[in-house]
N, C-alpha and C positions, 0 to 999 in steps of 0.2 A: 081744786088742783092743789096739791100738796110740793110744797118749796122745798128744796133742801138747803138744810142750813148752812153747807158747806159752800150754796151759793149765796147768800147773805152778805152783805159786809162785816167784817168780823170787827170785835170787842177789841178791847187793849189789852195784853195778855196780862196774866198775874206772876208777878218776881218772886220768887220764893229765896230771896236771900241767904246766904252761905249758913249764919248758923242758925236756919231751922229746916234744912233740910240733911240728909246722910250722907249724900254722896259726895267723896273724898275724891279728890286726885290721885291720892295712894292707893286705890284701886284701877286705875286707869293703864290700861299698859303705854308702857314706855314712849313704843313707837307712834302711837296714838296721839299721842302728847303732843310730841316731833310736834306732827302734821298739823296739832292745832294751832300752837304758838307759831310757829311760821307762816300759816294764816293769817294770822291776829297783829305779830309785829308787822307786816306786810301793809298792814291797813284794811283786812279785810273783817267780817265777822264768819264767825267757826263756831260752830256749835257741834258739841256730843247729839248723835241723837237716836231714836228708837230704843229696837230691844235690849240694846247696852244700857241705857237711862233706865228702862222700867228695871232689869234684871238686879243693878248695882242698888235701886233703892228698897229692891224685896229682900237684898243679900246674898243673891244668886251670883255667879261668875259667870259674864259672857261670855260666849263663841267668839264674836268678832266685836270690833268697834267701828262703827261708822259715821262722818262727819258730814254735814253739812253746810255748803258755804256761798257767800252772793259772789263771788269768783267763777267766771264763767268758766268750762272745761281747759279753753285754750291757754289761761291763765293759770291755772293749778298746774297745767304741763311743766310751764315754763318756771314755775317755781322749785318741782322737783326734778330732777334730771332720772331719779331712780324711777318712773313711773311711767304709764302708758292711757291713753284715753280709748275706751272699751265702749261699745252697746252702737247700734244701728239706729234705733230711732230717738232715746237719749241716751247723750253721751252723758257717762259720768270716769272716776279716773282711779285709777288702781297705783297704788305707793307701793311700793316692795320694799322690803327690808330683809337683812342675813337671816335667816333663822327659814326662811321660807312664808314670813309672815307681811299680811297684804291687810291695807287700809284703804277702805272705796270712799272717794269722797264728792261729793255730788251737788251740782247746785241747786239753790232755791227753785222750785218747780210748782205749776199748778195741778197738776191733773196728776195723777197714774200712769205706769207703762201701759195697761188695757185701756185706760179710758184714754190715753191720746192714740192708741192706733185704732179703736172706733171711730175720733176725732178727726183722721188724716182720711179712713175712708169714707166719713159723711162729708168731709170739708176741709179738702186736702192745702187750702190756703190760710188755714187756721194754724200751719206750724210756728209762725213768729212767736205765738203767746205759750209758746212751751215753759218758759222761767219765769220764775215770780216772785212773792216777797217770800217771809218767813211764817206771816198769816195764813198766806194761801198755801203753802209746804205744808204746813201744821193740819191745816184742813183738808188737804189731800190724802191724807192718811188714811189707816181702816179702823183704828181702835183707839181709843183718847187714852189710851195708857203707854201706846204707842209714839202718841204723839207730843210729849214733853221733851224741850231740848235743855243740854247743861250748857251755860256759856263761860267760856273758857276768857273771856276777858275780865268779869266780876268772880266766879265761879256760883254763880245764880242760876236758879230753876227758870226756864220761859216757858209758860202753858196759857196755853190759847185758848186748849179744847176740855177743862175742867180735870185734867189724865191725872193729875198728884190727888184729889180727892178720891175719884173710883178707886184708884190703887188703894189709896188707906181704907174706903170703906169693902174692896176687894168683890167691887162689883165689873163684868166688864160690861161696856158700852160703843155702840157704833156713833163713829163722828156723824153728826148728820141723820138725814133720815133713813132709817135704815132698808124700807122699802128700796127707796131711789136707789141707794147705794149699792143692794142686792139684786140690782136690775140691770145696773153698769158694769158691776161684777162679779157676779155668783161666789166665785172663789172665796169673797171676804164672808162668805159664812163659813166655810171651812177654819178661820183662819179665827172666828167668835169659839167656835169650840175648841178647836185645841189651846187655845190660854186659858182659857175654862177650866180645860184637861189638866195642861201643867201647872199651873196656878192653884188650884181647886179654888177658882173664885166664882161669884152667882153670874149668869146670866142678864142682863137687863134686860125687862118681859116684854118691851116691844120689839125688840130685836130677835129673841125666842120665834115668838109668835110670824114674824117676816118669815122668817126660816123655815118655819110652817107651812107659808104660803107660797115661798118661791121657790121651793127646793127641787123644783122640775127644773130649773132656771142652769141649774149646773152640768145638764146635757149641752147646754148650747155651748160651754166653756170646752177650748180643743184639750182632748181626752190625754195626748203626753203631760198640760199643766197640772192636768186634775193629779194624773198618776203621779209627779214629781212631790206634789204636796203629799198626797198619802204616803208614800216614803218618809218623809219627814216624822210625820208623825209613828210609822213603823221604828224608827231610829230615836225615839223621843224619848225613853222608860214611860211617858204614860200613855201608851195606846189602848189599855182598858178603857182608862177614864173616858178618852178621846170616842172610843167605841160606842160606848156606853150612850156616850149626848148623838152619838151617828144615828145609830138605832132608835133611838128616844123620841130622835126630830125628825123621823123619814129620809135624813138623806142621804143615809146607805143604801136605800134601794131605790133610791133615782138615780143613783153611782151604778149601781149593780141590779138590774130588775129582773133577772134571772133567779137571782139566789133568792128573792122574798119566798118563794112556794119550795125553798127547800130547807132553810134555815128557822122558818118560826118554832118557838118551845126551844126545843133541846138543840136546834144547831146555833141558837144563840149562845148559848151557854156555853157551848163548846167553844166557840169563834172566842168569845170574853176571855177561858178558859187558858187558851192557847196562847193570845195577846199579854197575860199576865204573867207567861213565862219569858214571854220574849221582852215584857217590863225589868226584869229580874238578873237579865241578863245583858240588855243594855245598861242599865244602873253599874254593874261589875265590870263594863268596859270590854263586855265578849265582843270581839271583833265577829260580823254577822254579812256573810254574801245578799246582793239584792236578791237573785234566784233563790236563795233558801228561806228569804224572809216572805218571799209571792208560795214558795212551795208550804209555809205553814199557815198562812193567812189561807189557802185551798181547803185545806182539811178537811174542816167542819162541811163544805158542800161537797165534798169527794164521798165523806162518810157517808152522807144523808142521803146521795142518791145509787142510784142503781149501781150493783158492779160489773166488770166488761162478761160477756157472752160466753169468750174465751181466753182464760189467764194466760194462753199463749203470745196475745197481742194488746198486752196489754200497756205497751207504748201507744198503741196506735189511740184506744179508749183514752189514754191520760189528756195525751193532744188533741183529743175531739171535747173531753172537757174542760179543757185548758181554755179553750176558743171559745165556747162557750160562756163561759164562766166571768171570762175576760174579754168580753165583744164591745168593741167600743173603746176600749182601754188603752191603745197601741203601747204594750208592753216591749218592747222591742224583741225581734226574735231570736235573738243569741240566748238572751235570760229566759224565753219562752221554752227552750230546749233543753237550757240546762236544768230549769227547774222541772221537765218530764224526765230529765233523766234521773235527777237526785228521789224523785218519788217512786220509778223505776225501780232503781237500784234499793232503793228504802223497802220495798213490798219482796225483796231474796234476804237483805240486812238483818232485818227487825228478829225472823224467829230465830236466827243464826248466833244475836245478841240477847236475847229471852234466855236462850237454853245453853246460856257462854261458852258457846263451842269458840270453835277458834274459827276466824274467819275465810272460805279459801282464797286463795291467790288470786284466783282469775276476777272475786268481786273486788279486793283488796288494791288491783292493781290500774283499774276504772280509774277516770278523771275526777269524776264526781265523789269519788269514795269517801274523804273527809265531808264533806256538806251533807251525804247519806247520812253517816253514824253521828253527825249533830242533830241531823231533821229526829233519828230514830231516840236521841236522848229528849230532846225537847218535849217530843209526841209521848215517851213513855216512861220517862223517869220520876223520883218522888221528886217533890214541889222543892222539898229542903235541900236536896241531895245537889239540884238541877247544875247550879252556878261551880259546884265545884269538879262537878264531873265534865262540863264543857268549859273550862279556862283552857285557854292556848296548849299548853304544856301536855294536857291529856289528850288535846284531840288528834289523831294518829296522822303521819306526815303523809302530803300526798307523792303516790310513786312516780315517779321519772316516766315522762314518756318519749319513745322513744322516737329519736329523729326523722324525720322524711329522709329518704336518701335519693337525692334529686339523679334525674337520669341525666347524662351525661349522650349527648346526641354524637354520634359517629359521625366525622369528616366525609364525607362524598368522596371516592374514591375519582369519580367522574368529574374532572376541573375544568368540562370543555374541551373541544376538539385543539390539537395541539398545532402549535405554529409553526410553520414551513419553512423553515430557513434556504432562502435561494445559495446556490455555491457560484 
């Protein structure tokens, strides 16, 4: 029987003292700060933690900052008055500041959100042990590069899980066993590759190799979380790379088991093909619809297979391989429409923008018209050209549609038989 380490008792972490490690507080945003020091005069401990620590010490600039603290929810409330406590099964507590910007800060915890509502339905009186130390927080994680926290009282590194080494040597690594841990939560292989992807760091081969062996394991994971992370990764600039280890390690086609008998050889190529454009393009800040990002990611399996019967209905064909394509996926159906109709519209667009005629009115004046002539730039324009032909500025405004004009129901002329006035 194989142990995970993350149930072990843990080591005594290793201090990486302010001057031998890079990470400044001058990198820190502001509001971040706030929240730690007010923690920390408070009496409590606050630590920086996750992808803000690993990003700030590669030189990367975070998305967001989030903290860690043995401050229970109800007490961080009470500390900030600008703030709210969020989540159903743990709470954790969202800070607001002017600007629109928000700081999650969350206590010490043992487990995962997946692995405590596993928890609550094998052993629904297990919720007491939801909070924990800073060991077990640290060991709860997915990736020991992940799990390095900055502490805002010495400004010293705390790593538990060995995460400041892998980062220098620019290996990733699963906390724990990676088996175990790929069994409690399929997701966290998603999650090995794409730091992989953005990082361009190695693998570590028994982690590889689980991913080898569990990757059927991410049918069982409900199919919105799966889709929300692949998003992520569509929105990342490295969905090549990301692709690339998906393909590599099978677990693109236990994501998608349809597409393996249409995509080997040349539809991979194309999928790669297509992902390095829309790399190129998130890098440049091209703002990108989810629907157009699901309608480029289709391509390469629209290409490869058959095309409709009759190019008269050829809505109906797109939404039968839509469904298809994406069974299991629950895409939600607003984007499921919009993206047949953007490839709709793309299949009258494209030869109309080949042979630069001018466009007519009636495609011009479609909903989807803008997300058309980006899907038709993406799919056919030169690699060089791509990023400057779709910045904002170029891509054509979409037209006004026009109002409902609500009906207006006529008064009953009939108000009831009328009242009798005696004399």
């Amino acid at each position: 029987m194989r142990i995970d380490v993350s149930e072990s008792p843990p080591s005594p972490p290793l201090i990486i003292p302010r001057p031998q490690h890079s990470l400044s507080r001058k990198d820190v945003d502001v509001e971040a700060l706030k929240v730690l020091y007010r923690l920390y005069h408070t009496g409590f401990t606050a630590y920086l933690v996750g992808g803000s620590v690993r990003d700030l010490l590669v030189g990367r600039k975070p998305k967001d900052f989030d903290i860690v603290t043995d401050a229970r929810p109800g007490e961080i409330r009470k500390l900030f008055r600008n703030s709210r406590i969020i989540g159903r099964r743990f709470r954790l507590v969202q800070v607001f500041f002017r600007g629109g910007h928000i700081v999650e800060v969350s206590t010490f915890r043992r487990r995962s959100e997946f692995e405590e509502e596993q928890q609550d339905q094998e052993a629904p009186a297990a919720r007491d042990n939801t909070f924990g130390t800073p060991a077990e927080d640290a060991q709860r994680r997915d990736l020991t590069i992940n799990g390095l926290f900055y502490n805002i009282a010495d400004f010293s590194l705390v790593d538990y899980v060995g995460g400041l080494e892998d980062l220098q040597s620019g290996r990733i690594r699963v906390i724990g066993d990676p088996a175990v841990r790929f069994t409690r939560d399929p997701v966290r292989m998603l999650r090995v590759l794409r730091h992989a992807a953005r990082l361009g760091f190695d693998i570590d081969r028994e982690a590889w190799e689980e991913i080898g062996n569990k990757r059927h394991l991410i049918r069982l994971c409900p199919a919105a979380r799966v889709r929300d992370e692949l998003l992520k990764d569509f929105r990342s600039g490295a969905t090549r790379p990301f692709l690339e280890l998906m393909l590599a390690s099978g677990l693109f086609y236990a994501i998608f088991p349809s597409w393996e008998s249409r995509l080997r050889g040349e539809g991979e190529a194309r999928l790669l093909e297509l992902c390095e454009r829309l790399d190129l393009l998130f890098r440049a800040e091209v703002p990108l619809a989810d629907s157009l990002l699901w309608a480029v990611f289709l391509t390469p399996y629209l290409e490869h297979g058959p095309g409709p019967a009759n190019p008269k209905e050829i809505r109906e064909f797109l939404q039968e391989e839509a469904n298809a394509a994406f069974q299991g996926s629950e895409i939600p159906r607003q984007r499921q429409e919009e993206l047949v109709q953007i490839l709709a519209l793309a299949e009258k667009l494209a030869p109309v923008l080949r042979q630069r005629r001018a466009v007519p009115v009636r495609l011009s004046r479609l909903a989807t018209y803008p997300e058309a002539w980006l899907y038709c730039q993406i799919k056919e324009a030169p690699l060089e050209d791509l990023v400057e032909r779709c910045l904002p500025e170029e891509i054509p405004p979409r037209a006004l549609q026009p109002k409902r004009r609500r009906t207006r129901r006529r008064r009953s002329r009939n108000r009831g038989p009328r009242r009798v006035t005696e004399t």
